[in-house]
N, C-alpha and C positions, 0 to 999 in steps of 0.2 A: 692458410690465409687467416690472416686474425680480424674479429668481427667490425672493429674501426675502419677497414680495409675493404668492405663489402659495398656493394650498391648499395642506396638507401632505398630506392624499388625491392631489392631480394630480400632487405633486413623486413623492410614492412610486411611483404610477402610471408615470411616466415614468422614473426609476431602476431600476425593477423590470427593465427593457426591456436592459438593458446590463448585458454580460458582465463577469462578478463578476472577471476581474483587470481589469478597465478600472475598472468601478464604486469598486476599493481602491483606487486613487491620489486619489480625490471625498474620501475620511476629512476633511485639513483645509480641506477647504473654509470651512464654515460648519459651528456648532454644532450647528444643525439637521441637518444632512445627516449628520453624524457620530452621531448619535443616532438616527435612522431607517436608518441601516447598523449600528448593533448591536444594533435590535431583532429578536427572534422571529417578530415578525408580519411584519415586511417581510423578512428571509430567508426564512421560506414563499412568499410572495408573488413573489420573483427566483428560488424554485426552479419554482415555477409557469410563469411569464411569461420569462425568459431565452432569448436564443437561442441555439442548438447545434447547432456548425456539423458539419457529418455528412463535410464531403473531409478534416478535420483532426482530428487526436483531440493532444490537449493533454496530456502524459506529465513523469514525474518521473525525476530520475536522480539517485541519491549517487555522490557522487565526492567521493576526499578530503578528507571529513569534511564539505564540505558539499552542499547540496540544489540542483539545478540543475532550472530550466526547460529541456523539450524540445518542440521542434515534429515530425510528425510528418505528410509529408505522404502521403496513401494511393495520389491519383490519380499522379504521380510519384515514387515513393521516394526523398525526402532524408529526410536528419535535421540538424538544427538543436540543440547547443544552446546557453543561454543564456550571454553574454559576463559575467554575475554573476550568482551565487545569491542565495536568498534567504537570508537573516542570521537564525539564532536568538538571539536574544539575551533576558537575564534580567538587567533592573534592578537586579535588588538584589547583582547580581554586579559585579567590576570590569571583567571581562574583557569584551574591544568585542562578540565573539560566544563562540560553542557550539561545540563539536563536536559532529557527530551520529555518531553508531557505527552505529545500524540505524533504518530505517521500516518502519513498516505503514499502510498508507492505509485511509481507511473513510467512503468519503460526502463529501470535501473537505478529512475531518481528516487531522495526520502524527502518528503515538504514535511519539516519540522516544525511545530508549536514547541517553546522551552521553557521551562519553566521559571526565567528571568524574562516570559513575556513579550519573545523576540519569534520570526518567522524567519526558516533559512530553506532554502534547497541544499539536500545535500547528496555527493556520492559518494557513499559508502568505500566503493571498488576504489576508486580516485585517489578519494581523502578533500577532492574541491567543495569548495562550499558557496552557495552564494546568499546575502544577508540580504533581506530584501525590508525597507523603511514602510510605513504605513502610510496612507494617506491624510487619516486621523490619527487614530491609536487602534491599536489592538484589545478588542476583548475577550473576557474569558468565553464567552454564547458563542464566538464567532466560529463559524463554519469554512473551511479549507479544502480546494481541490485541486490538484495538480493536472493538467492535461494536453493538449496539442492538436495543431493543425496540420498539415500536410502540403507543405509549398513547392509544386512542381517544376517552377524555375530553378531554383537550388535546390532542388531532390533531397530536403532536409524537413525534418520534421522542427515546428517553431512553437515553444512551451508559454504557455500562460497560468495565470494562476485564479481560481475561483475566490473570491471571499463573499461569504452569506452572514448577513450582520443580522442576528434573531433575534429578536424582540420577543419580551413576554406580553406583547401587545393581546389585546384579542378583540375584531379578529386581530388573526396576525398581521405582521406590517415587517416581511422581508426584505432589506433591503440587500442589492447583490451589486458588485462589481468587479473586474477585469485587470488584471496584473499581467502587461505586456510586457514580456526579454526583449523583444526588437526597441519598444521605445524607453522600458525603465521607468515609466509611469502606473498608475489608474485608473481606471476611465468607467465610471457610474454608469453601470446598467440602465437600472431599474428598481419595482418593487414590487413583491409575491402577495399576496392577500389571499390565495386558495387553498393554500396549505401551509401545514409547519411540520418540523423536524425534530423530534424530540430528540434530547441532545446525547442520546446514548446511542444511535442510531447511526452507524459507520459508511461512509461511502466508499464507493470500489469502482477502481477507473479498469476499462475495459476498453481496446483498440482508443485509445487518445481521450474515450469522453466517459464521464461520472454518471454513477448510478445510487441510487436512495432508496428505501422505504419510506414515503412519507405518508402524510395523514391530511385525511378532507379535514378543511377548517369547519367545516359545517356539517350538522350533524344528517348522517349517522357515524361522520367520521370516521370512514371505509380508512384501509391503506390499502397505496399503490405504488407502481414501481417510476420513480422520477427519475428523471435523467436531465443531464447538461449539455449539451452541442455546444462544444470549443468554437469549430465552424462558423456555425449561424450563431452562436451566444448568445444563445435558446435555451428554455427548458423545455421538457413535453413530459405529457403524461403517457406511461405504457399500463400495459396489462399484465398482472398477473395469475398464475394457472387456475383454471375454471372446472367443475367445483374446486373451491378452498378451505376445506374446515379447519383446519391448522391457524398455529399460536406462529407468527412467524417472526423470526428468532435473529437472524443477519444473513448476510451477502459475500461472496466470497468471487473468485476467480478460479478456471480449467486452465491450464498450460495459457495463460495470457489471451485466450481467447473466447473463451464463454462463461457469462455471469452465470453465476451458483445461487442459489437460494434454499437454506436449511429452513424447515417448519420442523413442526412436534405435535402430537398427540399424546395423552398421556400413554398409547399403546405403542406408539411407534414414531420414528424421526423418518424424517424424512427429508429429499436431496431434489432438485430442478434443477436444469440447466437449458438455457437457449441455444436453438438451431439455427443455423444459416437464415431460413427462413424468417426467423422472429419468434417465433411460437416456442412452445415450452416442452422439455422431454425427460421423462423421468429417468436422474441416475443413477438412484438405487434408495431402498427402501429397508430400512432396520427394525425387526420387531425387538421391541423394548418389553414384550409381557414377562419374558423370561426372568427380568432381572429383579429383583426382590429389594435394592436400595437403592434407590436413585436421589441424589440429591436434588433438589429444585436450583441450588446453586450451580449445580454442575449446567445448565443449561437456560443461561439466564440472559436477562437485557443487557446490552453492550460486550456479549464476548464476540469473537471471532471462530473460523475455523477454514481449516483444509478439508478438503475430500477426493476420493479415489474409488471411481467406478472397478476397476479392475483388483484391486484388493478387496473392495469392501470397508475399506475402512472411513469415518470422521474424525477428525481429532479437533476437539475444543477449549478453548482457553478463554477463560473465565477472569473478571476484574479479580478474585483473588488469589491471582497465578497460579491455578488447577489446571493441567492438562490432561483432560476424557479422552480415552481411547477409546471408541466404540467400534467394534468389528463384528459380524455377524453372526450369532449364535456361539460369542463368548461374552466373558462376564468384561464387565467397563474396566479398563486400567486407567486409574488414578495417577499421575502425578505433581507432588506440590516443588513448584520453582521458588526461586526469587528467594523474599523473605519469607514467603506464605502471606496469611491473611495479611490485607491492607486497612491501613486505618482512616477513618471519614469518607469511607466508597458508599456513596449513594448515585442513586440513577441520576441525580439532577447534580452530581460534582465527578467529575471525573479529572480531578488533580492528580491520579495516579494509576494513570490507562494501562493496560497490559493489551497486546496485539497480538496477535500470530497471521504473517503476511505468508503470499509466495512473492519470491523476491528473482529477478532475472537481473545474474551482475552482466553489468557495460558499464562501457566507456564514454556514456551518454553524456552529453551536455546540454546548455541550456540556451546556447546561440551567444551568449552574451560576451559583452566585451571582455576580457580578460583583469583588464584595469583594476575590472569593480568584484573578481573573482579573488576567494583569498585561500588558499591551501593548507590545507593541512593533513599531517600524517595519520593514516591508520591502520588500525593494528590488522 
């Protein structure tokens, strides 16, 4: 029996089974299959039933403007990455692609800053993209968070989008507002005055809502751990681990569900992670006396990083495309990506961000009408 031939219950059944960047190369197959890959019900259905593979975690990396595939292997520490990125591209532009300037990952999606000073969600897996207009303009200070509510009438998760408009006010003078997919509008929060965000400072969405490092506006000008409720679209202030003598460094994600938080001594780095309960658990601990060159670049304001309890390993990626292998009780591996050094990287310009995400491909969407969704292929 030939596969045109088949139920479209058994075809979905059996698609659902196959991992969502395999499943995105299927798009031109047939009409059918292409139309049961950008429905709802059968992205539930392949988040459902998909398999995931547990020695390999499937990770994202910016370099030089664009988005790179990374393999990542746990039970052996390599790193792999991709010999071509995936390509943004927008139709109704001339240009072949995009530049990307920053991501923030949320569930499979990438919320783009570009460096034509445009805002898009994208999927990578997909190739959909959606371009999303400001309500004013976009600026360069402006802060971005992708996250999600949980609507139990349609058993569907519903995306919004954060924008924190920083001012070099002081004090500061936050102004934040709400980018709804249900209505395709705006809608003005409010405004922060207790804290500010220095702009090297990366947010990391965990189960639907955003997490920070920020800073008391008033002195003694503590940091602490900020968070967004998509929900309530709220901020609140959390705790971080008590004592703290540690330089603390960025914020990371565990298998999509527990925030990470790298610190450093000059003797030792160090890893947190949250419990079910709220509170804080140490996941592992690296003495650095051993090493005799440690660059201060190698572990600096606005990098990123992975980490793994079970190898021992960090891996850190630095604005000048350096990625640290740190593993314990060996010496650091260095590797330089990209072009290497970047030119005009300063803490207070980040025209030319380097990331290293974990990244979970789906078949995820943004709820939105189709109309206003415009596709494009990737590689």
């Amino acid at each position: 029996m030939e596969w045109r031939n088949l139920p479209t219950d058994l075809v979905e059944n059996i698609l659902s089974r196959i991992p969502a960047m395999t499943l995105a190369r299927f798009r031109s197959t047939s009409k059918q299959w292409s139309a049961i890959l950008k429905s709802t019900s059968f992205a539930k259905m392949h988040t459902a039933k998909a398999p995931k593979r547990e020695d390999e975690s499937l990770n994202i990396m910016l370099i030089d403007s664009n988005v790179f595939q990374v393999r990542i292997s746990l039970g052996a520490p390599y790193v792999k990455v991709a010999d071509n990125p995936f390509y943004l591209k927008d139709p109704l532009c001339n240009s072949p692609q995009v530049g990307v300037l920053n991501v923030f990952h949320c569930n499979g999606l990438l919320l783009c800053t570009t460096k034509d000073k445009r805002l898009v969600v994208w999927n990578p897996c997909s190739g959909e993209t959606t371009w999303i207009k400001p309500r004013d303009i976009y600026r360069e200070s402006d802060y971005y968070a992708l996250g999600y509510t949980y609507d139990s009438k349609s058993c569907s998760k519903q995306y919004k989008i954060l924008r924190v408009d920083r001012h070099k006010d002081v004090p500061p003078n936050n102004e934040y507002e709400i980018y709804d997919f249900t209505s395709n509008t705006w809608r003005i929060l409010g405004v922060a005055t207790d804290w500010f965000l220095a702009l090297y400072r990366r947010g990391i969405s965990v189960k639907g809502n955003t997490f920070w490092i920020a800073t008391q506006a008033w002195s003694p000008h503590n940091n602490f751990l900020l968070s967004f409720d998509f929900s309530a679209e709220m901020f609140q202030s959390l705790s971080l681990p008590r004592p703290f003598p540690y330089s603390i460094l960025a914020l990371s994600v565990v298998r999509e569900e527990q925030l990470c938080l790298l610190s450093l001594t000059n003797k030792e780095l160090q890893v947190c992670v949250t419990t079910s309960t709220g509170s804080w658990s140490q996941l592992l601990v690296l003495d650095l006396t051993f090493q005799y060159e440690i660059s201060s670049s190698q572990f600096s304001k606005g990098m990123s990083f992975l980490a793994d309890k079970q190898s021992k390993v960090v891996r850190c990626l630095n604005s000048d495309n350096v990625l640290s292998t740190v593993q314990e009780n060996k010496d650091i591996q260095v590797n330089r990506l990209g072009r290497g050094k970047r030119e005009s990287i300063t803490h207070d310009n980040f025209e030319s961000s380097s990331v290293l995400l974990n990244y979970a491909p789906s078949l995820t969407q943004t709820q939105q009408d189709y109309t206003r969704k415009r596709k494009s292929p990737s590689t």
